[in-house]
C-alpha positions as CSV (number, residue, x, y, z in Angstrom):
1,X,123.9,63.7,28.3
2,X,120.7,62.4,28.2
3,X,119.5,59.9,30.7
4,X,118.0,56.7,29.6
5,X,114.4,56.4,30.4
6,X,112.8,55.2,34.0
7,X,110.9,52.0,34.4
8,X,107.6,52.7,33.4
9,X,107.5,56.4,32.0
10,X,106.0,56.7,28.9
11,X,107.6,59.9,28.3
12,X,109.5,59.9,25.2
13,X,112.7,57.9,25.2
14,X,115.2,61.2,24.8
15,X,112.9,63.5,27.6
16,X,115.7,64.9,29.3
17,X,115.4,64.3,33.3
18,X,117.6,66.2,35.7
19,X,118.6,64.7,39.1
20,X,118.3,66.3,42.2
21,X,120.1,63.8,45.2
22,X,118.1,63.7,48.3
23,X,119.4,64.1,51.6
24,X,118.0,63.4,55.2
25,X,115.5,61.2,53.8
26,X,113.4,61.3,50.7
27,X,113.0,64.6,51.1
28,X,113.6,68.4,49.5
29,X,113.5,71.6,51.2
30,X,114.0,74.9,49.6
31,X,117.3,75.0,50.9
32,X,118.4,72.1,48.1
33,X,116.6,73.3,45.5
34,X,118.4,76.4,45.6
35,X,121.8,74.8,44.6
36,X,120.4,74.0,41.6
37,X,119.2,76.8,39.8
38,X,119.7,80.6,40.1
39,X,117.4,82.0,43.4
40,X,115.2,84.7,41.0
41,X,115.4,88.5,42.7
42,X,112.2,89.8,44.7
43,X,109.0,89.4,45.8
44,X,106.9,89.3,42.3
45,X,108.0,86.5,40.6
46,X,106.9,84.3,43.4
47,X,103.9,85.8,43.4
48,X,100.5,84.6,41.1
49,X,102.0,81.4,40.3
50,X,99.3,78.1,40.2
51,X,100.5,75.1,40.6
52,X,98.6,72.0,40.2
53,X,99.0,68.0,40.4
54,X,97.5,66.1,38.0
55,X,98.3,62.4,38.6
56,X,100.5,59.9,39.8
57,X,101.4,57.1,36.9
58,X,103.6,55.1,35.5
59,X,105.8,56.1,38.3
60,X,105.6,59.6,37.3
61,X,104.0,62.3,39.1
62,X,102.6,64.8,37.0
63,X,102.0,68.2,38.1
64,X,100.8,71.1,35.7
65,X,102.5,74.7,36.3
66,X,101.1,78.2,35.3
67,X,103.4,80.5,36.1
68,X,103.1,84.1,36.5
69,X,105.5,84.6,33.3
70,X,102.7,83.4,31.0
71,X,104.1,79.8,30.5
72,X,102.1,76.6,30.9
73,X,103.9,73.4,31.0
74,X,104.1,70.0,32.6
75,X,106.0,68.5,34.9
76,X,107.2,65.3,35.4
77,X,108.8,63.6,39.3
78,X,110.2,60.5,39.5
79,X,111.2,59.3,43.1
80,X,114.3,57.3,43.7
81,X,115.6,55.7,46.6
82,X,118.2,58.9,46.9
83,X,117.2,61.5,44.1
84,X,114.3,63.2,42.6
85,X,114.4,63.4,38.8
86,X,112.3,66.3,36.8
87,X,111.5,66.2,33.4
88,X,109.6,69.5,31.5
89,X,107.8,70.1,28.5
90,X,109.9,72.6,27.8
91,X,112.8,69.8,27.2
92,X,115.0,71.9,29.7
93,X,117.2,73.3,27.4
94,X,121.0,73.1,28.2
95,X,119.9,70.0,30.0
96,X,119.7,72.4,33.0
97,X,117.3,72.3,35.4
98,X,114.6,75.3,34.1
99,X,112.9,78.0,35.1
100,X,109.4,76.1,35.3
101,X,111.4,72.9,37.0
102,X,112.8,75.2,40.3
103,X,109.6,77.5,40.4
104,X,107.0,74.6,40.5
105,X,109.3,72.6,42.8
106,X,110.0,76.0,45.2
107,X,105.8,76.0,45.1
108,X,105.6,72.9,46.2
109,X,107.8,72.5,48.5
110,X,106.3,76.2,50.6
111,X,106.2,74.1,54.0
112,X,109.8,74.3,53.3
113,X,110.1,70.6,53.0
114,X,108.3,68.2,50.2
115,X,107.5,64.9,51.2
116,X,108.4,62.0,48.6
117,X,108.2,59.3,50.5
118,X,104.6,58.0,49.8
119,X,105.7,57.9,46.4
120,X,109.0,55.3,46.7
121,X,107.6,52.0,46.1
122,X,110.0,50.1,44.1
123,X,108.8,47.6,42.1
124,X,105.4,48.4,42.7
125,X,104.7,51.9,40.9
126,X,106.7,51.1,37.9
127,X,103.1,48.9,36.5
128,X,99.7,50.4,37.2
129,X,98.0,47.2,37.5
130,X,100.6,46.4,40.2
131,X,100.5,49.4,41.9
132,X,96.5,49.5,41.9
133,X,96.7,45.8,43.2
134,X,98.9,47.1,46.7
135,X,97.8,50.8,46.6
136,X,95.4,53.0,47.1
137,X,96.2,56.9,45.5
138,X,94.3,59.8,46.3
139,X,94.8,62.5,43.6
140,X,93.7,66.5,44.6
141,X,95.2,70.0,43.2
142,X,96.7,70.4,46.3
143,X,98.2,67.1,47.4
144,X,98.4,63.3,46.6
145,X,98.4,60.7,48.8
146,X,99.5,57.1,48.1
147,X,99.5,54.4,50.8
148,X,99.1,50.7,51.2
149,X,95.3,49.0,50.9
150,X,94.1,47.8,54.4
151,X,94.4,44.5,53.6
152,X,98.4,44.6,52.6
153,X,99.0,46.3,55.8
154,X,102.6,47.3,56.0
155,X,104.6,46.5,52.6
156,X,108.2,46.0,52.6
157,X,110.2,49.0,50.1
158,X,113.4,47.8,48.9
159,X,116.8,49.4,50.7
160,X,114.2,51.4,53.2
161,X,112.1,48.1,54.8
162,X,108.8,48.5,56.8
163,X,107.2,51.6,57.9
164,X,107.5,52.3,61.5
165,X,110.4,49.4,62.3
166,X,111.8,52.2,65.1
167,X,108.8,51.3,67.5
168,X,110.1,47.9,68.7
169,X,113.9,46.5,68.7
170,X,114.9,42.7,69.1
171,X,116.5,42.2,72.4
172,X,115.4,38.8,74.0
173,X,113.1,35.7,72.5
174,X,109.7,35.3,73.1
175,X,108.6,33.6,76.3
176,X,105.8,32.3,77.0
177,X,88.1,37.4,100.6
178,X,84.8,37.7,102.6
179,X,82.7,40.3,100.2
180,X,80.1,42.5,101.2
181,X,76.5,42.1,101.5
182,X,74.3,43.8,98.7
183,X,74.4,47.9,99.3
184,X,77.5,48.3,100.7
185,X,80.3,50.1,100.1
186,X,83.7,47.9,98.6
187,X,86.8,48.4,97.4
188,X,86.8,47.6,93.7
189,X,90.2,48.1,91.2
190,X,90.0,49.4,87.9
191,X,92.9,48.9,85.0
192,X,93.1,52.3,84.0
193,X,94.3,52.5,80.4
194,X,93.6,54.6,77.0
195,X,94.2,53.8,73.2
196,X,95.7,55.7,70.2
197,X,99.1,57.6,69.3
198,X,98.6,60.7,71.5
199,X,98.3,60.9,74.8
200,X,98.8,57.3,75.6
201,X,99.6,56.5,79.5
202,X,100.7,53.0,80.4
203,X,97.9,51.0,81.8
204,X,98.0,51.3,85.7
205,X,95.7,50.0,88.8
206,X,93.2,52.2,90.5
207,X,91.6,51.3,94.0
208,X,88.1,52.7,93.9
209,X,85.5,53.2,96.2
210,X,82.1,51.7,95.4
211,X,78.4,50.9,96.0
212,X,77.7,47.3,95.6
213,X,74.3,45.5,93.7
214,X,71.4,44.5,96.8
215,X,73.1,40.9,95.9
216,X,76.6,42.4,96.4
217,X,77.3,40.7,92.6
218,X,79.0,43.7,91.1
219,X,79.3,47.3,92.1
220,X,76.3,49.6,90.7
221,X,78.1,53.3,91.3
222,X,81.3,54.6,91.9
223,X,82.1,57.5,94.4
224,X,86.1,57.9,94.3
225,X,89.4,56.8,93.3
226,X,91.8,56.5,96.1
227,X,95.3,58.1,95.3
228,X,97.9,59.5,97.0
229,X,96.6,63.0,97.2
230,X,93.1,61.8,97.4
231,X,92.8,59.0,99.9
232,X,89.6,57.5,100.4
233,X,88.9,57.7,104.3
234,X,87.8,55.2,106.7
235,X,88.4,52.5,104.8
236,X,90.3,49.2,106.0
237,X,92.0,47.6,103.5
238,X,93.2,44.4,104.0
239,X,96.4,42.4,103.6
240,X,96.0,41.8,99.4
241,X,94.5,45.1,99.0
242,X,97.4,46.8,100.8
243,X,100.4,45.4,98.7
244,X,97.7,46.1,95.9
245,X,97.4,50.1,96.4
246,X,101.0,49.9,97.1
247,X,101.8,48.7,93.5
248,X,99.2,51.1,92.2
249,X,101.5,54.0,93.5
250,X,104.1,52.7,91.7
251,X,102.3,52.7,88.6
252,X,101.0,56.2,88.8
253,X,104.7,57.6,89.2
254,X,106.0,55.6,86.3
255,X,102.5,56.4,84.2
256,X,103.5,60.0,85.2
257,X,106.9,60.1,84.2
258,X,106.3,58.5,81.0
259,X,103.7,60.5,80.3
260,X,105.1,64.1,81.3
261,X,108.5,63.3,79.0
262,X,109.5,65.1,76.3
263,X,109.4,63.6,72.5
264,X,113.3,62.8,72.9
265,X,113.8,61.8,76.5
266,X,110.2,59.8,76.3
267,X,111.6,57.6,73.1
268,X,114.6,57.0,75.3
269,X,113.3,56.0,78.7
270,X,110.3,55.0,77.2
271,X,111.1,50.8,77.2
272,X,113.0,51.2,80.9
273,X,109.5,52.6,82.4
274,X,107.5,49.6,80.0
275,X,109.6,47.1,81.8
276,X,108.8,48.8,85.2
277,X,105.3,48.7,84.4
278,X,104.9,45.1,83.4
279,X,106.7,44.0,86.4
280,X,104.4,45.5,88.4
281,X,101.6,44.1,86.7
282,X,103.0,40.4,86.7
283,X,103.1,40.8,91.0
284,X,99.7,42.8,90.7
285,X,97.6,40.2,88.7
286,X,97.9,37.0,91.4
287,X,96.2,39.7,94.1
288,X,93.6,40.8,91.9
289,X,92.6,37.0,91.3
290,X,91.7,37.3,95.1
291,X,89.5,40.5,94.6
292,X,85.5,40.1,93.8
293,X,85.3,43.6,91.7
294,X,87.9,43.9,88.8
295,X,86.8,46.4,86.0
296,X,88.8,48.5,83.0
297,X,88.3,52.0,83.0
298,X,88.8,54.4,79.7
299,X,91.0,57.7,80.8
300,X,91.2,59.7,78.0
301,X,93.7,61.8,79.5
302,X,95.7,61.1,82.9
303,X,94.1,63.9,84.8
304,X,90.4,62.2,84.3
305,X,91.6,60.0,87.5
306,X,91.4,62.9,89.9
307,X,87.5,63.1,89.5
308,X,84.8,60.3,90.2
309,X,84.0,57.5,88.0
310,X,82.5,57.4,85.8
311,X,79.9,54.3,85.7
312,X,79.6,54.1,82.3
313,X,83.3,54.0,81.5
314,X,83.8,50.8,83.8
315,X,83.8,47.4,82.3
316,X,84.0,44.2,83.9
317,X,87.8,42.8,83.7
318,X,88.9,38.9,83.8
319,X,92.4,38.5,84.4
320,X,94.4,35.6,83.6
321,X,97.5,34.2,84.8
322,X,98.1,32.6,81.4
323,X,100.9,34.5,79.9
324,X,100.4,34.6,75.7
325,X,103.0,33.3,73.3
326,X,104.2,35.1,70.0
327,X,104.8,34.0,66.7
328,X,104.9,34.4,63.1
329,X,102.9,33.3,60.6
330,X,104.3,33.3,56.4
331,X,101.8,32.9,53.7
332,X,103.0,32.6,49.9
333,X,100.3,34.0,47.2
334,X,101.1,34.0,43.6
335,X,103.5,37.4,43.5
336,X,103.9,38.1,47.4
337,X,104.3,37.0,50.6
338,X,102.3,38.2,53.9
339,X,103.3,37.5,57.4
340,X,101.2,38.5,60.4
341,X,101.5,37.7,63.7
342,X,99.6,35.0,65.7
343,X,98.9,35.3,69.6
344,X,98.4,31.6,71.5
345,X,97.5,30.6,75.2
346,X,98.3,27.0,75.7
347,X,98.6,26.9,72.0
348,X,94.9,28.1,71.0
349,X,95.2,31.5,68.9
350,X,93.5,34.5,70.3
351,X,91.3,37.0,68.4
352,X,91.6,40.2,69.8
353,X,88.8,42.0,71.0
354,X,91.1,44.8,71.4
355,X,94.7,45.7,72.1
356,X,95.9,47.4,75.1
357,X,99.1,48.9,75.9
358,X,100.7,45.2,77.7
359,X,97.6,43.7,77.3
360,X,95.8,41.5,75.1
361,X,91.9,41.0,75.6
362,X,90.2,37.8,74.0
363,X,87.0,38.3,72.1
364,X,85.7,34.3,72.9
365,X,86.3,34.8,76.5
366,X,86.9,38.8,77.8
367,X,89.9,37.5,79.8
368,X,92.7,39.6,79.6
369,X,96.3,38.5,79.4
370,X,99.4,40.4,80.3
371,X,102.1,39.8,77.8
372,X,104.9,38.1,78.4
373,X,107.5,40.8,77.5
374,X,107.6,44.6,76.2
375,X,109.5,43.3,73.0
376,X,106.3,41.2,72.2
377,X,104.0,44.2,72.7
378,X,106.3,46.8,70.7
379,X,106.1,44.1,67.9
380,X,102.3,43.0,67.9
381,X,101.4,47.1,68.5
382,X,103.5,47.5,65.2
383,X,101.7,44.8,63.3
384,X,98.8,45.4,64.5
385,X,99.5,49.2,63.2
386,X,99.2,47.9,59.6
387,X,96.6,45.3,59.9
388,X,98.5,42.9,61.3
389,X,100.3,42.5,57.7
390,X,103.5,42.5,56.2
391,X,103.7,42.4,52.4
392,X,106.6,41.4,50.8
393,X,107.0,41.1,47.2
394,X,108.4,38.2,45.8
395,X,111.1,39.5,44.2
396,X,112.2,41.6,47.9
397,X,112.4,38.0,49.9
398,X,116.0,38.0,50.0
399,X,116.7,41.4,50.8
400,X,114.0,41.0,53.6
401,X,115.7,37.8,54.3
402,X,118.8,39.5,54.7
403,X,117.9,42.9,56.3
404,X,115.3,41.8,58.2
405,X,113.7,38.3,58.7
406,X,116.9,36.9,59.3
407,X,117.3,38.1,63.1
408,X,113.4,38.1,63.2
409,X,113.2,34.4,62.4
410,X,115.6,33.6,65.5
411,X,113.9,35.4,67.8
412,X,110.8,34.5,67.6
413,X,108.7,30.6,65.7
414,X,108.0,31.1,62.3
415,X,105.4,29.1,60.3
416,X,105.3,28.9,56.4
417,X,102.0,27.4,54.7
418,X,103.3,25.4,52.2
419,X,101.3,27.2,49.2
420,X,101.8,22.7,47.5
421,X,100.6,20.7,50.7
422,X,98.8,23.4,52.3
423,X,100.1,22.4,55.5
424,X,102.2,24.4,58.0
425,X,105.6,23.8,58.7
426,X,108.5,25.3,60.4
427,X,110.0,28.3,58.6
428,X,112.9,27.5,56.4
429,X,114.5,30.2,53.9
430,X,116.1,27.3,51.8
431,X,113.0,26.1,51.5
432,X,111.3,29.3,50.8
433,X,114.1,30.1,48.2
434,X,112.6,27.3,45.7
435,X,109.6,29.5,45.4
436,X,111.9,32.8,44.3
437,X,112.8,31.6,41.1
């Protein structure tokens, strides 16, 4: 029987397509493939076979096949939201999948697993202009990449949602000394903290051993960090320095354990020991608004904190006690909607001069805010992820409404610029739901 024509192909209207259903995510391993056709005998006719893509259109990937039989042909993937269809130009006779169809998927899927997902974008891909509007593609022989332009950040797929949505979960609503002279030695304490998606240790506090400026303003080298297996000697710490280090113990173990953890046991324990941490921090901050010399220190790696310091990784850190509030922010544009989220401190929005694990750090001011919960920083990281965006088609607002926004929305303020008055108001689907139509 043959299959009516996808949206957007402009294949002939009787190509033939055959479906292959996807499991474990849109994804096909050799193992699938191999229920479909008749797995050729031996070692040759796997061999000398070139296989080649060519485009991604109209919905269609195309992907040209010279096969060690002497054959050329085309072939044509369409990505669903649970099946991969083929089409050949050999019209697959018997409306079976062929020879050319199995050989050139087998080819590509040699990692014994093909990616589709890049290529799922429902009501996106279907129109080129549409597509080149959201989505940047990437064609070479070997691969082709397709992913959202910078400025759309993370775009909503219909039945699958936003990319990443596992790194945060909705559990709670947002919430809002005598120093030494110049040339002296001086306890200073040092956020120790790194960036990225490898390697990443919560941010803990280091007690450091310094040389301060001949006015005793700042501290001009560093000699050691004081841990447990590294104490720095004759020292006296007093009272506020004390319940200091004794919090920056803490934080090592807990930065240690997080860090150390396998992939499944980290994703597990991973929010218990972010909780841990930023209670710590919330007792640590009051104490360090008593200490003269409060820097940030880059890591790298955990282990970097066993040797000195390195001056020109220290920064000068401001804390405040100000704790920053979360929202939402919903913008309407002619075919789409984009929501981003908006960081305030007594109602002024920040602008991030850089996000740190628990942290934000305002650009205006360098003063560095602790957030108010580890379900605001799992959500911010994520937007922040896709540049701080959220794209939503028009014609996707009520499934994102329903799958999504819904529990969002009453969890954290939303507000909607009215795209008529150009003011901001309160988030309200029903109100939203007169621009849909």
């Amino acid at each position: 029987m043959k299959k009516n024509m996808k949206p957007g192909i402009i294949l002939p209207k009787n190509t033939f397509f055959y479906t292959i259903s996807l499991e474990s995510g849109q994804g096909l391993t050799r193992e699938m493939l191999e229920l479909h056709y008749p797995v050729p005998k031996g070692r040759k006719v796997y061999m000398g076979n070139h296989v080649e893509y060519k485009g991604f259109k109209n919905a269609l990937i195309s992907v040209e096949a010279k096969l060690s039989d002497g054959s050329e042909n085309m072939l044509y993937l369409h990505v669903g939201l649970t099946e991969l269809d083929i089409a050949c130009t050999c019209g697959m006779p018997g409306e079976k999948l062929c020879f050319h169809g199995f050989m050139t998927l087998h080819n590509l899927a040699w990692f014994r697993r093909l990616e589709l997902e890049d290529y799922y974008w429902p009501g996106i891909v279907d129109d080129d202009k549409i597509k080149d509007k959201f989505l940047t593609t990437e064609v070479t022989k070997n691969w082709i990449k397709v992913k959202p332009k910078e400025k759309f950040g993370n775009i909503f797929k219909s039945n699958i949602g936003f990319a990443e949505r596992e790194r945060f979960s909705l559990i709670e609503p947002a919430k809002t000394l005598a120093y030494p002279i110049g040339g002296q030695e001086a306890i200073a304490y040092c956020m120790a903290y790194n960036l990225g998606e490898h390697h990443v240790h919560l941010p803990i506090l280091m007690a450091c051993l310094g040389v301060t400026s001949k006015l005793g303003n700042d501290i001009v080298s560093f000699k050691q960090f004081n841990h447990q297996k590294k104490l720095i000697p004759n020292v006296s710490y007093t009272a506020n320095q004390q319940m200091l280090n004794a919090i920056s113990l803490q934080q090592h173990d807990i930065a240690k354990r997080q860090y150390g953890m396998p992939g499944e046991g980290k994703k597990q324990e991973e929010q218990s020991l972010k909780q841990e941490m930023l209670t710590l921090w919330e007792q640590a901050i009051p104490l360090l608004l008593n200490e003269r010399y409060n820097y940030s220190y880059y890591t790298y790696w955990l282990r970097y904190l066993r040797s000195k310091p390195r001056k020109s990784d220290m920064r000068d850190c401001k804390y405040s006690l100000e704790r920053p509030v979360l929202s939402l922010q919903l913008k309407l544009y002619q075919d789409h909607f984009a929501l981003e989220a908006i960081v305030t401190v007594n109602g002024n929005p920040l602008q991030f001069k850089n996000k740190l694990p628990l942290f934000v750090v305002d650009k205006a001011t360098d003063l560095i805010y602790l957030m108010a919960s580890v379900q605001d920083d799992d959500l911010l990281r994520w937007m922040l992820l896709y540049n701080n965006r959220m794209t939503i088609l028009k014609q996707h607002f009520r499934e994102f409404q329903d799958t999504f926004f819904a529990e969002l929305s009453t969890f954290y303020p939303v507000h909607f610029i009215d795209p008529n008055s150009k003011k901001t108001v309160p988030y309200d689907f029903e109100v939203i739901s007169n621009h849909l139509s």
